[in-house]
C-alpha positions in Angstrom: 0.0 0.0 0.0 1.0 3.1 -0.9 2.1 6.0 1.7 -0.1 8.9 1.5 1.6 12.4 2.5 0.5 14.3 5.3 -0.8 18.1 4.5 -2.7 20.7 3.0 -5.5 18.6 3.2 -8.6 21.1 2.3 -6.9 22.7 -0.7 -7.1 21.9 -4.0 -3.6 22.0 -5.3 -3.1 18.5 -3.4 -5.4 17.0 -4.9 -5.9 14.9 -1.7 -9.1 15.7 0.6 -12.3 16.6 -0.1 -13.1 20.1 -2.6 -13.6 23.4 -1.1 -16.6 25.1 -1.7 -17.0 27.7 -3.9 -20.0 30.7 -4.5 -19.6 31.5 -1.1 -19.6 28.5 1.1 -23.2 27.2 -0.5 -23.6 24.4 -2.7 -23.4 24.8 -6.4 -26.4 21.8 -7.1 -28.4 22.6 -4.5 -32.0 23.9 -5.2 -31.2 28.2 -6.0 -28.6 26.2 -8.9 -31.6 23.6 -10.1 -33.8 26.8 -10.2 -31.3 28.8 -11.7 -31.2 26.0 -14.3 -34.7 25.9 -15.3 -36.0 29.6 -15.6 -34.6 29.6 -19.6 -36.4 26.3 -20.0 -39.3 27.5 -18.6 -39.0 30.9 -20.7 -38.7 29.2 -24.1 -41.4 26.3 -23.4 -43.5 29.5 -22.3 -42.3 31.6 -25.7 -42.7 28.9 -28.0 -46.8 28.2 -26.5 -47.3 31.6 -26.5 -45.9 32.0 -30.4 -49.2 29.6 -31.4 -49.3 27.4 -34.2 -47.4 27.4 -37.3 -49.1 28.3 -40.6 -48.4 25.1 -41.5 -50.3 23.3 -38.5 -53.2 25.8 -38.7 -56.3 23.7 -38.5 -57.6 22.5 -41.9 -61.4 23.1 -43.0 -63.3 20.1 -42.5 -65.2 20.1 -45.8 -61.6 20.0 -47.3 -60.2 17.6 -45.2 -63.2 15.4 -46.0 -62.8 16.4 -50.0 -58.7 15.4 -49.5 -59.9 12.1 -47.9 -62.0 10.7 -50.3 -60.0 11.9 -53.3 -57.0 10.2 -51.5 -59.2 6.7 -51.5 -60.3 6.9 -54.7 -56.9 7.4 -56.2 -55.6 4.5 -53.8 -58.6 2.0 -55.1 -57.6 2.7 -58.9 -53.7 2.2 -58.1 -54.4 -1.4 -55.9 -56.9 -2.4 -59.1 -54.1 -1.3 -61.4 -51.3 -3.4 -59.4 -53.8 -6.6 -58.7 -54.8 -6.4 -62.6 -50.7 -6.2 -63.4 -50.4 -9.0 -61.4 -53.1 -11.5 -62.3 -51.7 -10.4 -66.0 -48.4 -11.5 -65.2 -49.5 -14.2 -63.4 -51.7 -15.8 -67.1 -48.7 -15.1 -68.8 -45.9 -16.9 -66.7 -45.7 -21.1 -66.6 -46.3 -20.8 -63.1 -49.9 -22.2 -63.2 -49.3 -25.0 -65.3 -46.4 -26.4 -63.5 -48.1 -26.1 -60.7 -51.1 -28.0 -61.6 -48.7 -30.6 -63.5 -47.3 -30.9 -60.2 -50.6 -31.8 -57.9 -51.2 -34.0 -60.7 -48.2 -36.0 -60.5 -48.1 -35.8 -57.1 -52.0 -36.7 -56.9 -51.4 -40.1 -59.2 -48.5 -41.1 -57.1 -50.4 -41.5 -54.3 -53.3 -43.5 -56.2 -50.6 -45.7 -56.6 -49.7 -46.2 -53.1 -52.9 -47.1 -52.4 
C-alpha cells in the first residue's frame, strides 16, 4: 500500500481531501442552482406556447379535409386495381400455373398408386 503524504488537506492544489466550496460557502447543485437552471427552460417552453401554431399546423377546414380524404381513397382504389390487374396479368402469362397444376397432378397419381 502506498504511503499517502500528510498536508494541506482542504486545498485543491493537493489533490488529496475533499473540494472546497465555492460561491460562497453554499452548494453549487443545490435547489437556487436547479432553479437557476430551469428559468430559460421555462422561458422558451412558455415563448414557443405563446408563439401559437405554425401556418403550417393551422387547423384545416373540415369540408376540405373530408374532400382530400376521399379523393386520396379513390386514387388509392384505382392504383391497388391497377397493381392486382398487373399482377393477375403476369401471373396468365408466366408457366407458373401450369407447373403447378402438372405438379398436384403428379403428385396426386402417385399416391393413387400407393394405395
Amino acid at each position: 500500500m502506498k504511503a499517502v503524504p500528510q498536508g494541506n488537506k482542504g486545498s485543491l492544489s493537493s489533490g488529496q481531501g475533499p473540494p472546497t466550496r465555492r460561491f460562497g460557502g453554499k452548494d453549487p447543485s443545490g435547489p437556487a442552482m436547479r432553479l437557476i437552471l430551469s428559468l430559460p427552460v421555462l422561458a422558451v417552453v412558455l415563448a414557443m406556447v405563446l408563439e401559437g401554431p405554425a401556418p403550417a399546423q393551422a387547423a384545416p377546414d373540415v369540408s376540405s379535409t373530408l374532400e382530400s380524404i376521399s379523393e386520396k381513397l379513390t386514387e388509392f382504389g384505382r392504383t391497388v386495381a391497377d397493381k392486382f390487374g398487373k399482377a393477375v396479368d403476369q401471373i396468365k402469362k408466366s408457366d407458373f400455373p401450369e407447373k403447378t397444376r402438372n405438379w398436384f397432378s403428379e403428385m396426386f397419381n402417385k399416391l393413387k398408386e400407393k394405395f
